[in-house]
PDB file with SEQRES, HELIX, SHEET and CRYST1 records, atoms N, CA, C and O in Angstrom:
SEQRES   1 A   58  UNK UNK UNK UNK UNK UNK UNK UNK UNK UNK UNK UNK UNK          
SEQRES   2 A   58  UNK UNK UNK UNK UNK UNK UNK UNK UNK UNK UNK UNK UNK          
SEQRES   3 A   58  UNK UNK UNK UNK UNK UNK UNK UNK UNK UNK UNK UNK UNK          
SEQRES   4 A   58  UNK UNK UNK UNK UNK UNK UNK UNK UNK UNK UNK UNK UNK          
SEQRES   5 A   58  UNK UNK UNK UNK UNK UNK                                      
HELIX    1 AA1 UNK A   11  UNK A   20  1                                  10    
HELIX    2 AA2 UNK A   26  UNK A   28  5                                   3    
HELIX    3 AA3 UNK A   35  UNK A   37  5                                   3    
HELIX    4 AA4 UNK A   38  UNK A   45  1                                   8    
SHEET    1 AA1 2 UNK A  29  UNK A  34  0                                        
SHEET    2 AA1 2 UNK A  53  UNK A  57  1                                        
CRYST1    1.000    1.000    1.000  90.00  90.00  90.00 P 1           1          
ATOM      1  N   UNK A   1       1.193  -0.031 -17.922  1.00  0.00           N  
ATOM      2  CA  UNK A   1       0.937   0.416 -16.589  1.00  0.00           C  
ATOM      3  C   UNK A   1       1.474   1.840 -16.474  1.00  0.00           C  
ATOM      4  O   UNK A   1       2.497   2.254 -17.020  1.00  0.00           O  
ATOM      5  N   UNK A   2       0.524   2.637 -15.575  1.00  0.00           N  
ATOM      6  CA  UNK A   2       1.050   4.140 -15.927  1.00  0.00           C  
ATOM      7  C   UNK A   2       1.089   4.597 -14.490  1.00  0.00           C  
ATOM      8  O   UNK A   2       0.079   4.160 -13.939  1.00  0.00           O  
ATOM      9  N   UNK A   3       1.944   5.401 -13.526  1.00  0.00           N  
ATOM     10  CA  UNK A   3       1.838   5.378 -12.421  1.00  0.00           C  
ATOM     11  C   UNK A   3       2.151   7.013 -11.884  1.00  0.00           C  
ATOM     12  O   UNK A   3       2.485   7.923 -12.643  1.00  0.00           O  
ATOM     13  N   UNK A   4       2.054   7.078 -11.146  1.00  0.00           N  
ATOM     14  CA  UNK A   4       2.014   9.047 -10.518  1.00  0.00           C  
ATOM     15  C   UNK A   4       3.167   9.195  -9.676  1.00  0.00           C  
ATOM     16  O   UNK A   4       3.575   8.209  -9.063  1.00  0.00           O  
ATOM     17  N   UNK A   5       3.764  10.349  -9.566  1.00  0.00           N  
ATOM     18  CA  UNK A   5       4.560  10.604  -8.362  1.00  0.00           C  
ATOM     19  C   UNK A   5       4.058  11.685  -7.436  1.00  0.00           C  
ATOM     20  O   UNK A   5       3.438  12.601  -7.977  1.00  0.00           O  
ATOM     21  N   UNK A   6       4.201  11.722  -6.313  1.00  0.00           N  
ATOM     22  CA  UNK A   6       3.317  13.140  -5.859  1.00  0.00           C  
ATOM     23  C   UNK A   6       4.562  13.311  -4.700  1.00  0.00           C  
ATOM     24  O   UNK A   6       5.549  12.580  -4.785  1.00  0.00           O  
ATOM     25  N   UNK A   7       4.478  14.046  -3.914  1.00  0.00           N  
ATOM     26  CA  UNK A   7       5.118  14.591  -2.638  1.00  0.00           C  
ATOM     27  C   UNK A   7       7.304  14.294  -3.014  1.00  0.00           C  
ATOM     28  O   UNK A   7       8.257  13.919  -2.331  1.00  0.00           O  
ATOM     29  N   UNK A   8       7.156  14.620  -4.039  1.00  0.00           N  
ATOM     30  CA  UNK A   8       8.826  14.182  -4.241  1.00  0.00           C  
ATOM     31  C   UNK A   8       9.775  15.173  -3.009  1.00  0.00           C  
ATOM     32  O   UNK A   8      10.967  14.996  -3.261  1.00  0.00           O  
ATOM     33  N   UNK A   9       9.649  15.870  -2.126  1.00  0.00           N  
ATOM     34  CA  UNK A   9      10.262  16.197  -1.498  1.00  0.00           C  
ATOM     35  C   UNK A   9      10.496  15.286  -0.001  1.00  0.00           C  
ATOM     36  O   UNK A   9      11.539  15.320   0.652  1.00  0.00           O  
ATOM     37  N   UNK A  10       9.622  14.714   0.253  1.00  0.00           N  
ATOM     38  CA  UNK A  10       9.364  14.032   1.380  1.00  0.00           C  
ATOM     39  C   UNK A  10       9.524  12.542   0.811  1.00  0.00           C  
ATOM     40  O   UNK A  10       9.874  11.813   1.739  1.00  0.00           O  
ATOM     41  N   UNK A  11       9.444  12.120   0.092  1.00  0.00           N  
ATOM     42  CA  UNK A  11      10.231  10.563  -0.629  1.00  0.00           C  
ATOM     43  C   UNK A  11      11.168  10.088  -0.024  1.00  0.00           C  
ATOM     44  O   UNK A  11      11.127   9.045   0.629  1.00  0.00           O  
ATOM     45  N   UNK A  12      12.385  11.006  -0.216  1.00  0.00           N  
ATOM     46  CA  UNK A  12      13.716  10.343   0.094  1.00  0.00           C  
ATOM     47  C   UNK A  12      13.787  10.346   1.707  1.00  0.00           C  
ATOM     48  O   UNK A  12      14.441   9.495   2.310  1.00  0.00           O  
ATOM     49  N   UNK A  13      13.143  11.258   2.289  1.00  0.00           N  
ATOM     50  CA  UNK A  13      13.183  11.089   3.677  1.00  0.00           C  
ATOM     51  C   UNK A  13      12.188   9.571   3.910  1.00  0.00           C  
ATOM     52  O   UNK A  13      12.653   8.565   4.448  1.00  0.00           O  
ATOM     53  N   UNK A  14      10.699   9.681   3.360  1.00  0.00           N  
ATOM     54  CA  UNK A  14      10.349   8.196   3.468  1.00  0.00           C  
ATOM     55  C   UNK A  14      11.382   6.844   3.088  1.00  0.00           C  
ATOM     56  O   UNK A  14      11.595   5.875   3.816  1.00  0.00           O  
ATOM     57  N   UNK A  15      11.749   7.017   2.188  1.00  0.00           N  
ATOM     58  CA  UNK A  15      12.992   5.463   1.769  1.00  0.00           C  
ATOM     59  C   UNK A  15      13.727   5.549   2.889  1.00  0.00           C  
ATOM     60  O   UNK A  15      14.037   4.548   3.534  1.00  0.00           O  
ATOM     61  N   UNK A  16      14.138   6.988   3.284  1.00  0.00           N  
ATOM     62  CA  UNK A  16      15.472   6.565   4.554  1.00  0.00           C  
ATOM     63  C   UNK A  16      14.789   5.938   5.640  1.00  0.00           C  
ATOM     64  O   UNK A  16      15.334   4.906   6.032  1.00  0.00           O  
ATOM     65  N   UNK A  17      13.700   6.291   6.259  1.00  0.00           N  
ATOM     66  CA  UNK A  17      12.855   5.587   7.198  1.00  0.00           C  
ATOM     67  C   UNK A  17      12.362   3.986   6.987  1.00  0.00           C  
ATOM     68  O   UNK A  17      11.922   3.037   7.636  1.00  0.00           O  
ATOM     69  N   UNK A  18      12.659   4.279   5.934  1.00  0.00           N  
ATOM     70  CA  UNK A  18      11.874   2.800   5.585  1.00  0.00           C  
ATOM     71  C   UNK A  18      13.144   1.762   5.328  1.00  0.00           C  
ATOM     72  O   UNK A  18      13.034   0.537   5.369  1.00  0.00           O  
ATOM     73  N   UNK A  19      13.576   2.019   5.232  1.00  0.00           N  
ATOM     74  CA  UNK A  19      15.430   1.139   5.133  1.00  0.00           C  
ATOM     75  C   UNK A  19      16.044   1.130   6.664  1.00  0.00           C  
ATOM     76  O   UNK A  19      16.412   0.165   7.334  1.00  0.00           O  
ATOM     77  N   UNK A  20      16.033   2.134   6.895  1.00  0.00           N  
ATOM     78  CA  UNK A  20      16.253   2.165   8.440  1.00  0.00           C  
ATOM     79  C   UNK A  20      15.498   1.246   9.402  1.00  0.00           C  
ATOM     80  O   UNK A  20      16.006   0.772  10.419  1.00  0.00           O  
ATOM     81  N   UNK A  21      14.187   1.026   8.976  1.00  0.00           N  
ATOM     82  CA  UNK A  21      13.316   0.158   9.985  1.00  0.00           C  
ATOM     83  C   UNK A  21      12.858   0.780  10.796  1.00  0.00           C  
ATOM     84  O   UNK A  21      12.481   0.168  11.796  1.00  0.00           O  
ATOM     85  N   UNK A  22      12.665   2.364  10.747  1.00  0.00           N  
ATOM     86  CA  UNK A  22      12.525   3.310  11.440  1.00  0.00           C  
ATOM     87  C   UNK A  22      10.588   3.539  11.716  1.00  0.00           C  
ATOM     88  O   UNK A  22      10.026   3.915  12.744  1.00  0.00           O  
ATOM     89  N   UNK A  23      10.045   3.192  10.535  1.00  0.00           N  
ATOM     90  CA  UNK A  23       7.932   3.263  10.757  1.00  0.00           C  
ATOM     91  C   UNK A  23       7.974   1.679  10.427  1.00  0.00           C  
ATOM     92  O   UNK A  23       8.675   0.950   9.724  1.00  0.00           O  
ATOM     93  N   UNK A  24       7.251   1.575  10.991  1.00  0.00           N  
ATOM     94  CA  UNK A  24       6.556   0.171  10.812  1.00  0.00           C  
ATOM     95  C   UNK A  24       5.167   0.412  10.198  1.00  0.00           C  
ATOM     96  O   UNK A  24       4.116   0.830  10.683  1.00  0.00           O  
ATOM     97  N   UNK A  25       5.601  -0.085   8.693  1.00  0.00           N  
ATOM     98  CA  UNK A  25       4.648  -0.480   7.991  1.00  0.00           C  
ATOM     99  C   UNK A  25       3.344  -1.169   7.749  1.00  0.00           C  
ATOM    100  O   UNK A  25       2.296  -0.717   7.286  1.00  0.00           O  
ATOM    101  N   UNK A  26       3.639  -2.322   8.153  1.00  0.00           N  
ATOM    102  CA  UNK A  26       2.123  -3.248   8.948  1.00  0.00           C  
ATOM    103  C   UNK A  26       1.173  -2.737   8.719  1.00  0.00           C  
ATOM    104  O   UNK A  26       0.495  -2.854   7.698  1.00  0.00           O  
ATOM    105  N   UNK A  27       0.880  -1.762  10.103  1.00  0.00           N  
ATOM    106  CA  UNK A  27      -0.143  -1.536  10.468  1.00  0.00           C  
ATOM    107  C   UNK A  27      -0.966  -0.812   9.330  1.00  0.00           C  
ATOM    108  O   UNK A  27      -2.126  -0.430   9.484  1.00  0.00           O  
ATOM    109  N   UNK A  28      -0.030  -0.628   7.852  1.00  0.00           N  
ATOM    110  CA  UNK A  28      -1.113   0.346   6.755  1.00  0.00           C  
ATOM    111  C   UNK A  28      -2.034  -0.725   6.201  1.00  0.00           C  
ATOM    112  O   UNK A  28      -3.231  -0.736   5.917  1.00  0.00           O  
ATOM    113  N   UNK A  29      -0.954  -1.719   6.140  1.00  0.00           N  
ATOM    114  CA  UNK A  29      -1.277  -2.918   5.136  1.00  0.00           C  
ATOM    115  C   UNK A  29      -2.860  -3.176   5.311  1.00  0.00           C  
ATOM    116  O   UNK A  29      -3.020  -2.710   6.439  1.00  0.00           O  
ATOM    117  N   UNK A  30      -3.856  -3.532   4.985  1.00  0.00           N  
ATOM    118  CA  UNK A  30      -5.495  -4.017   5.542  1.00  0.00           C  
ATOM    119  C   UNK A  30      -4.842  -5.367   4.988  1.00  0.00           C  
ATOM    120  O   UNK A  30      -4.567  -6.103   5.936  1.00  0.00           O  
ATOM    121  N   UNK A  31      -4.585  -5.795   4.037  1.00  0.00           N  
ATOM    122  CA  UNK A  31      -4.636  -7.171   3.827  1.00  0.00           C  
ATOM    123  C   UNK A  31      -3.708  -7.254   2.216  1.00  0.00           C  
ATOM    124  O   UNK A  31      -3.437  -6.342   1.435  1.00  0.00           O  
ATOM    125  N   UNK A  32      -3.462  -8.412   2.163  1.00  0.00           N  
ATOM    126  CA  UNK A  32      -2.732  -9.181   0.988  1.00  0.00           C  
ATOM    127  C   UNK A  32      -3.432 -10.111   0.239  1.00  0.00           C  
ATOM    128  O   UNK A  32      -3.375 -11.221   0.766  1.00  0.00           O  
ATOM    129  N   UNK A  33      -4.129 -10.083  -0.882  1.00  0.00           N  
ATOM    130  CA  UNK A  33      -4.966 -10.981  -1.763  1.00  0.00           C  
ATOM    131  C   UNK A  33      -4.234 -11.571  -2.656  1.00  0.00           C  
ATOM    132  O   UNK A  33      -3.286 -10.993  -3.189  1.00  0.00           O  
ATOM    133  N   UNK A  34      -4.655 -13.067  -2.995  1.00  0.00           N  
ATOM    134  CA  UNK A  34      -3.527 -13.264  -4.249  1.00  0.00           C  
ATOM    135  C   UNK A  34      -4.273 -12.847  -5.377  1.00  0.00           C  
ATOM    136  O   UNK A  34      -5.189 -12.071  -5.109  1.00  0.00           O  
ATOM    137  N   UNK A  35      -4.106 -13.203  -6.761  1.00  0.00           N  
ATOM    138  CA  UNK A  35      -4.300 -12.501  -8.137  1.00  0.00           C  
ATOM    139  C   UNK A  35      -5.468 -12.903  -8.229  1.00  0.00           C  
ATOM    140  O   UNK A  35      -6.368 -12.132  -8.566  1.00  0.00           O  
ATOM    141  N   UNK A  36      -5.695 -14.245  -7.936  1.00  0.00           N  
ATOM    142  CA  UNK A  36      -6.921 -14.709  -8.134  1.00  0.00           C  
ATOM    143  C   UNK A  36      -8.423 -14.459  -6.868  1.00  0.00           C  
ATOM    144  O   UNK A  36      -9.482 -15.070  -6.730  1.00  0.00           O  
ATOM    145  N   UNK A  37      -8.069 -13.771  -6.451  1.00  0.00           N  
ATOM    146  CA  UNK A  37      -9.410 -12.836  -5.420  1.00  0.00           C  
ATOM    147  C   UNK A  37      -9.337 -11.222  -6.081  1.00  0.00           C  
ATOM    148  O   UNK A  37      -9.921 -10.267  -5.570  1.00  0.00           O  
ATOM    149  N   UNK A  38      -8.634 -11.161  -7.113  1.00  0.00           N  
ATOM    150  CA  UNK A  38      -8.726  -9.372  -7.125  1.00  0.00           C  
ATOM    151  C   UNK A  38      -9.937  -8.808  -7.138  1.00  0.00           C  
ATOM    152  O   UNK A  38      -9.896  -7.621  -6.814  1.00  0.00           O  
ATOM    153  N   UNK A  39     -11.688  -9.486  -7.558  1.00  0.00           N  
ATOM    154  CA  UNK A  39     -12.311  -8.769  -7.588  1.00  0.00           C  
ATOM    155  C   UNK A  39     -12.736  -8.199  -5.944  1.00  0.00           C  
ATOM    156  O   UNK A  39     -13.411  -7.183  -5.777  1.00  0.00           O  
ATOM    157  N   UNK A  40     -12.299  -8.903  -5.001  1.00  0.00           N  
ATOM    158  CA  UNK A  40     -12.324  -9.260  -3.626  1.00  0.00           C  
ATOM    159  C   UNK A  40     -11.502  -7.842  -3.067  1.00  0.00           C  
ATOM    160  O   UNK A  40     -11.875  -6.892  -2.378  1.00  0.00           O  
ATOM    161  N   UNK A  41     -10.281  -8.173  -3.678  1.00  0.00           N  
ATOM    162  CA  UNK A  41      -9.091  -7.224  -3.457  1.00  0.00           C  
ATOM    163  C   UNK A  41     -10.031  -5.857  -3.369  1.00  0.00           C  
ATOM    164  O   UNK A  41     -10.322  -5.305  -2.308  1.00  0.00           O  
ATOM    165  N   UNK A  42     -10.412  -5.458  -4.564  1.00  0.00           N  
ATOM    166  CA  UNK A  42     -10.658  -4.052  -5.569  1.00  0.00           C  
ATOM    167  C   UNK A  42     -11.819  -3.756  -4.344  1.00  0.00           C  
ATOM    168  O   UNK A  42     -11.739  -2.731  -3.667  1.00  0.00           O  
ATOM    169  N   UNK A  43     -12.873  -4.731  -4.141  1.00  0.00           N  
ATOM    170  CA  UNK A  43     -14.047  -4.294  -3.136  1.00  0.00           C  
ATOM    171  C   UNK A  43     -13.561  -3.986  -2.068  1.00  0.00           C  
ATOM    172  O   UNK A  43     -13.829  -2.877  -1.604  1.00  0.00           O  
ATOM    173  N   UNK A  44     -12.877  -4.702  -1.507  1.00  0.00           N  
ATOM    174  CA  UNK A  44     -12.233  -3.823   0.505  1.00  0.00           C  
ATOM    175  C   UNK A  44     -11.423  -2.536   0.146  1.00  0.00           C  
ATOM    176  O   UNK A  44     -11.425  -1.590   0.935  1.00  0.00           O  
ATOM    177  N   UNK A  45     -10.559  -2.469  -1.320  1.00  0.00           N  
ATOM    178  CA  UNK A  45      -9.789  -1.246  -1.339  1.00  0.00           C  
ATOM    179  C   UNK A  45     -10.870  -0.125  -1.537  1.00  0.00           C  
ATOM    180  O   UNK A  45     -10.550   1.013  -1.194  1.00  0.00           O  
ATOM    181  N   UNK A  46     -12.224  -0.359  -2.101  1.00  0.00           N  
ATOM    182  CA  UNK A  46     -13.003   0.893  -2.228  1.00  0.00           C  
ATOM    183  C   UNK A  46     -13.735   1.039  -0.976  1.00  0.00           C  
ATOM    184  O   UNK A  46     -14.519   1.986  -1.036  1.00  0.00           O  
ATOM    185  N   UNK A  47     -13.744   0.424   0.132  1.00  0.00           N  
ATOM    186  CA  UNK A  47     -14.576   0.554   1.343  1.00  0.00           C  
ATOM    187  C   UNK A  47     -13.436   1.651   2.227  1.00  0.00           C  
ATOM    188  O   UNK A  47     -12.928   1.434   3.326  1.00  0.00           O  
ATOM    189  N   UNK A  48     -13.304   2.517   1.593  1.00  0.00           N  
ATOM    190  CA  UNK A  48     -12.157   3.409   2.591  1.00  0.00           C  
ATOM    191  C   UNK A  48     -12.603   3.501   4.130  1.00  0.00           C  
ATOM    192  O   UNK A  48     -11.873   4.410   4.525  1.00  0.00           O  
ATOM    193  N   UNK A  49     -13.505   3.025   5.423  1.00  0.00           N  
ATOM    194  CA  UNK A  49     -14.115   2.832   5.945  1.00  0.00           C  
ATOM    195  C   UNK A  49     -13.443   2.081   6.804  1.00  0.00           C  
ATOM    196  O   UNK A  49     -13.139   2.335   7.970  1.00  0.00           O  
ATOM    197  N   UNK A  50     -13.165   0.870   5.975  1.00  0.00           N  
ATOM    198  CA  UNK A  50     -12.675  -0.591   6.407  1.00  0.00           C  
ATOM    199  C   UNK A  50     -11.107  -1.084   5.942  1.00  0.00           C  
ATOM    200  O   UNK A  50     -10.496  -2.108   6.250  1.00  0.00           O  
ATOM    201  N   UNK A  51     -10.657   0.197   4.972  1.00  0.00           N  
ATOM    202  CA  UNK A  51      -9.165  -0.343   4.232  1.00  0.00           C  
ATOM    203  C   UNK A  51      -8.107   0.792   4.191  1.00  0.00           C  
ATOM    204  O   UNK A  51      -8.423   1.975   4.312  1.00  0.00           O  
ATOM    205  N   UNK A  52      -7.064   0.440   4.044  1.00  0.00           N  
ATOM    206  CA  UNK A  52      -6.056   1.941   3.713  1.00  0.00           C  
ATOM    207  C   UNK A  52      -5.392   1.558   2.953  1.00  0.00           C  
ATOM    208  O   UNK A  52      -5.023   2.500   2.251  1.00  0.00           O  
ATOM    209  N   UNK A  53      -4.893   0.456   2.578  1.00  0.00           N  
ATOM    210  CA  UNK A  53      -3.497  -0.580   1.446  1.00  0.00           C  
ATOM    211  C   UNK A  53      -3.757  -1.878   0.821  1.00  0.00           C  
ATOM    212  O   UNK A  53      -3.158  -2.930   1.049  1.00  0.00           O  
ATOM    213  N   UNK A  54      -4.582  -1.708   0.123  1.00  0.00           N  
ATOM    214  CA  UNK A  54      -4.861  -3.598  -0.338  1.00  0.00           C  
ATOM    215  C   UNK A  54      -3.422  -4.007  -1.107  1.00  0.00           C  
ATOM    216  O   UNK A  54      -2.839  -3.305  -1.934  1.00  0.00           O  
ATOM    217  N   UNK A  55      -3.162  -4.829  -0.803  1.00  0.00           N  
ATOM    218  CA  UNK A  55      -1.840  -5.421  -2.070  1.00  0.00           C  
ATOM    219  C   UNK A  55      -2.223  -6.662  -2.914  1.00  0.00           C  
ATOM    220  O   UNK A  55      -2.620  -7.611  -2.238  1.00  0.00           O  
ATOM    221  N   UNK A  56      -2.194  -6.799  -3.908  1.00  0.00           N  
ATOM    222  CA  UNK A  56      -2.526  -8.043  -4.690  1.00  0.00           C  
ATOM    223  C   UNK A  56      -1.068  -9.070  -4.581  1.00  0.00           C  
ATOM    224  O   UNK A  56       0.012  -8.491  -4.468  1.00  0.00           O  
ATOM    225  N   UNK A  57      -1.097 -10.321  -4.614  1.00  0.00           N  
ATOM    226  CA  UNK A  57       0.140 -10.865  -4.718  1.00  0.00           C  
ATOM    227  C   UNK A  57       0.014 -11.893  -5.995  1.00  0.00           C  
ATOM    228  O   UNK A  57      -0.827 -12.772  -6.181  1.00  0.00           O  
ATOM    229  N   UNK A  58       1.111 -11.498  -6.806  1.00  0.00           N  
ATOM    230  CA  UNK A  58       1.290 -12.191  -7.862  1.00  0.00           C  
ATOM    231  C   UNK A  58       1.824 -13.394  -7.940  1.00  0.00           C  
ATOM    232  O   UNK A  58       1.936 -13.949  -9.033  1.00  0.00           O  
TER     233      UNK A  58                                                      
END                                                                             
């Protein structure tokens, strides 16, 4: 698994917000699929239209 970092200046201010309880997250989430719907998952995450955060759950 190979993964990116982008905006490293604004990070640590996100973690402090986000530990704090300070944004409420939620509302990014579109939905939670378990492992076994991923092809399900992968289709609403490409409808940018209809999605902003798919999460798979393992």
């Amino acid at each position: 698994m190979k993964g990116t970092f982008r905006f490293h200046e604004e990070f640590g201010l996100a973690v402090d917000l986000i530990v704090k309880r300070r944004v409420d997250l939620i509302p990014l989430l579109t939905a939670i699929f378990p492992i076994n719907d991923a092809l399900k998952a992968f289709e609403t995450a490409a409808d940018r239209a209809k999605s902003m955060k798919v999460q798979l759950a393992f």
